[in-house]
C-alpha positions in Angstrom: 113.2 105.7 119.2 111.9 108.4 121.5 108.1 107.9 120.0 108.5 104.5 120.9 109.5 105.1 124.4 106.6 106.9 124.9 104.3 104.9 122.9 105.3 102.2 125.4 105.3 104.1 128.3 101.5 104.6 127.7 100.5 101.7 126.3 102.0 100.0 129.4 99.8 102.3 131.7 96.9 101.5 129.5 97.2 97.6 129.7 97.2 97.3 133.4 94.5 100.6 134.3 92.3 98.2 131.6 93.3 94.9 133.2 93.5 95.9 137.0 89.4 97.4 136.8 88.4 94.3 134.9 89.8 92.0 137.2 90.6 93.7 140.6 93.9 91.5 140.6 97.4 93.7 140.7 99.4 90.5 140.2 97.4 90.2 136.9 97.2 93.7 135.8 101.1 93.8 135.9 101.6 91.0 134.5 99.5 92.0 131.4 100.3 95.5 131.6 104.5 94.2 130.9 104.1 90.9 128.6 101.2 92.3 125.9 102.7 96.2 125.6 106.2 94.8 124.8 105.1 92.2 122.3 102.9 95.2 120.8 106.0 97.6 121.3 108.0 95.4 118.9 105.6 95.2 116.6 105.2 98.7 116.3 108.5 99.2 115.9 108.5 96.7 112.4 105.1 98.4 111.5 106.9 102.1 111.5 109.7 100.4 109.4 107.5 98.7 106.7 106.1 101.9 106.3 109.4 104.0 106.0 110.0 101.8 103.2 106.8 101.9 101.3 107.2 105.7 101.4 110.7 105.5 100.4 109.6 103.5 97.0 106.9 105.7 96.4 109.2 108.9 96.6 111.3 107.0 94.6 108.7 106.1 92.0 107.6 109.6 91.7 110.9 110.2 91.2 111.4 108.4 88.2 108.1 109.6 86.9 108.9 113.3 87.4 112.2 112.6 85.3 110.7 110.3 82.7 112.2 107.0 82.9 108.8 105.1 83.6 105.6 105.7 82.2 102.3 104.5 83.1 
């Protein structure tokens, strides 16, 4: 949960520095730099999970390999 925190943390930083220099506008930089970072957060957060599982199955896979019970 930490990495996430941080991932937010500077992606949040990122999304109004971007937005505030393209526009000039603080209301809008805010704005972006709290609404698109927390949509992305969340996403990141199911990304990291889909990808704890796909390494789980292929640990597992090897696994059964290793030990004989599938072959390819």
């Amino acid at each position: 949960m930490t990495k996430t925190i941080t991932f937010a943390i500077m992606h949040f930083s990122i999304a109004f520095g971007v937005t505030y220099l393209i526009t000039g506008d603080l209301v809008l930089g805010g704005l972006v730099a709290v609404i698109e970072p927390a949509v992305n957060t969340v996403g990141y957060f199911f990304h990291e999970k889909v990808w704890q599982r796909l390494e789980l199955r292929k640990t597992a896979t090897l696994n059964l390999l290793t030990k004989g019970f599938v072959k390819l």
